[in-house]
C-alpha positions as CSV (number, residue, x, y, z in Angstrom):
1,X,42.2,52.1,61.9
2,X,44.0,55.4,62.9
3,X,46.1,54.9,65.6
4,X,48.1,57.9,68.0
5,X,50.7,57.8,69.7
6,X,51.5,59.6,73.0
7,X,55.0,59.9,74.2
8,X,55.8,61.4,77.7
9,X,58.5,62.0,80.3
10,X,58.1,61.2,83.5
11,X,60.2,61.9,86.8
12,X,60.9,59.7,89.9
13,X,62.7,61.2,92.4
14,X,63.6,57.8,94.5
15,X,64.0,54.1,93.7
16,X,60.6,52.7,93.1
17,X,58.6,49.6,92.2
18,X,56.0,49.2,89.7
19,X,54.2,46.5,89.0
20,X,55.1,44.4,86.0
21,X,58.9,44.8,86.6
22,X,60.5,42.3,89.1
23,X,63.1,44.8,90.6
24,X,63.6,48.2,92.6
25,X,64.1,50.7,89.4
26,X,66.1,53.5,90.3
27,X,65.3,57.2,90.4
28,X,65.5,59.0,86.8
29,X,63.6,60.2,83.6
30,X,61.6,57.5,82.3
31,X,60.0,57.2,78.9
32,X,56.3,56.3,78.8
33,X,54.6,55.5,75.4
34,X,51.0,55.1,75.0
35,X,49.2,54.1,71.9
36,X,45.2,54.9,71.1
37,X,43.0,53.7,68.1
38,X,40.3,56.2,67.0
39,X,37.0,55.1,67.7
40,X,35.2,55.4,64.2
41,X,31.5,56.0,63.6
42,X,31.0,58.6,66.6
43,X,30.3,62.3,65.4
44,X,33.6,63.6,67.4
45,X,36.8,62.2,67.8
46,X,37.4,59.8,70.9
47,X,40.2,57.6,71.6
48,X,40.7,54.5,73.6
49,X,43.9,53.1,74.3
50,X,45.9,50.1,73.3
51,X,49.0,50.5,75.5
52,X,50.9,51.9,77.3
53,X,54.5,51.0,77.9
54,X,57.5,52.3,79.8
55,X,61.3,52.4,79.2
56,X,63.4,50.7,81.7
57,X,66.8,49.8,82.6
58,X,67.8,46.6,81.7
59,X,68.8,43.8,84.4
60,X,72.1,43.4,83.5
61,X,72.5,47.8,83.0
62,X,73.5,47.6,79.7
63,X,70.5,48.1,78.0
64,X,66.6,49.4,77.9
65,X,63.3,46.9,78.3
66,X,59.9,47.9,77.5
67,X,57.4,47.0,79.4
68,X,53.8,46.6,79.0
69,X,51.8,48.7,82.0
70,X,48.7,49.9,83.8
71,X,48.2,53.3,83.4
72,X,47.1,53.1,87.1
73,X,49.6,51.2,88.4
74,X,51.8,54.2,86.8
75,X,49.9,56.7,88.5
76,X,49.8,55.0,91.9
77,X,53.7,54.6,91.3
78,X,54.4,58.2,90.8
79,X,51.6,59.3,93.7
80,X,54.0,57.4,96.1
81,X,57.3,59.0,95.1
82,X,55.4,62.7,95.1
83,X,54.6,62.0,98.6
84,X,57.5,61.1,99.9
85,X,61.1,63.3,100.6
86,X,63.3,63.3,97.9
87,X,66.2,60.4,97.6
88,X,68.7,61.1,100.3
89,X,66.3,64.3,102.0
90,X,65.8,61.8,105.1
91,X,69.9,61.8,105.5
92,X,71.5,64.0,107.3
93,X,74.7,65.2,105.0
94,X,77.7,63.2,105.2
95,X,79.7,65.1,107.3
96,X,77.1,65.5,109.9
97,X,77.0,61.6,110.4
98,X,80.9,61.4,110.4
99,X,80.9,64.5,113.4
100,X,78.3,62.3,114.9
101,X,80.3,59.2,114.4
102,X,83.3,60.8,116.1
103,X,81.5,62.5,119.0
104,X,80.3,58.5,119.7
105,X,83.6,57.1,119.9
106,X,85.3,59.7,122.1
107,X,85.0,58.9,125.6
């Protein structure tokens, strides 16, 4: 049994969910794993996978969890940040919302 292993970085740019962890994950580089056995017999080389699993913060913050995913629910995961603004894009800048603030409270 010959088995490969694929390992990837991936990007989200805002705090996202992905099914198989219980909490928001924030934005970051993540570390995605994936391992495929070579199908034997055939005349070429093919793979199927085994698993795939994903680096994540711990609960507590001190530490890394692996977790088993879907390649799809990956996908579908990083399909939603890619369509939406980057973290903060949809705020205007801080000292835009304090002028705005001020111009509120002035009578």
């Amino acid at each position: 049994m010959t088995i490969r292993t694929i390992r990837r970085t991936i990007t989200f740019r805002r705090p996202f969910y992905l099914k198989g962890v219980d909490r928001l994950l924030p934005p970051g580089d993540y570390s995605v794993v994936t391992d495929e056995e070579l199908i034997e017999g055939l005349s070429f080389s093919a793979y199927h996978r085994v698993s795939t699993v994903i680096f994540v913060p711990a609960p507590s913050g001190s530490g890394i969890e692996m977790v088993t995913i879907e390649p799809l629910d990956l996908e579908a995961a990083l399909e939603r940040d890619a369509a939406s603004p980057p973290y903060g894009a949809d705020q205007p800048p801080q000292d835009e919302i304090s002028d705005q603030a001020a111009k509120r409270t002035n009578y």
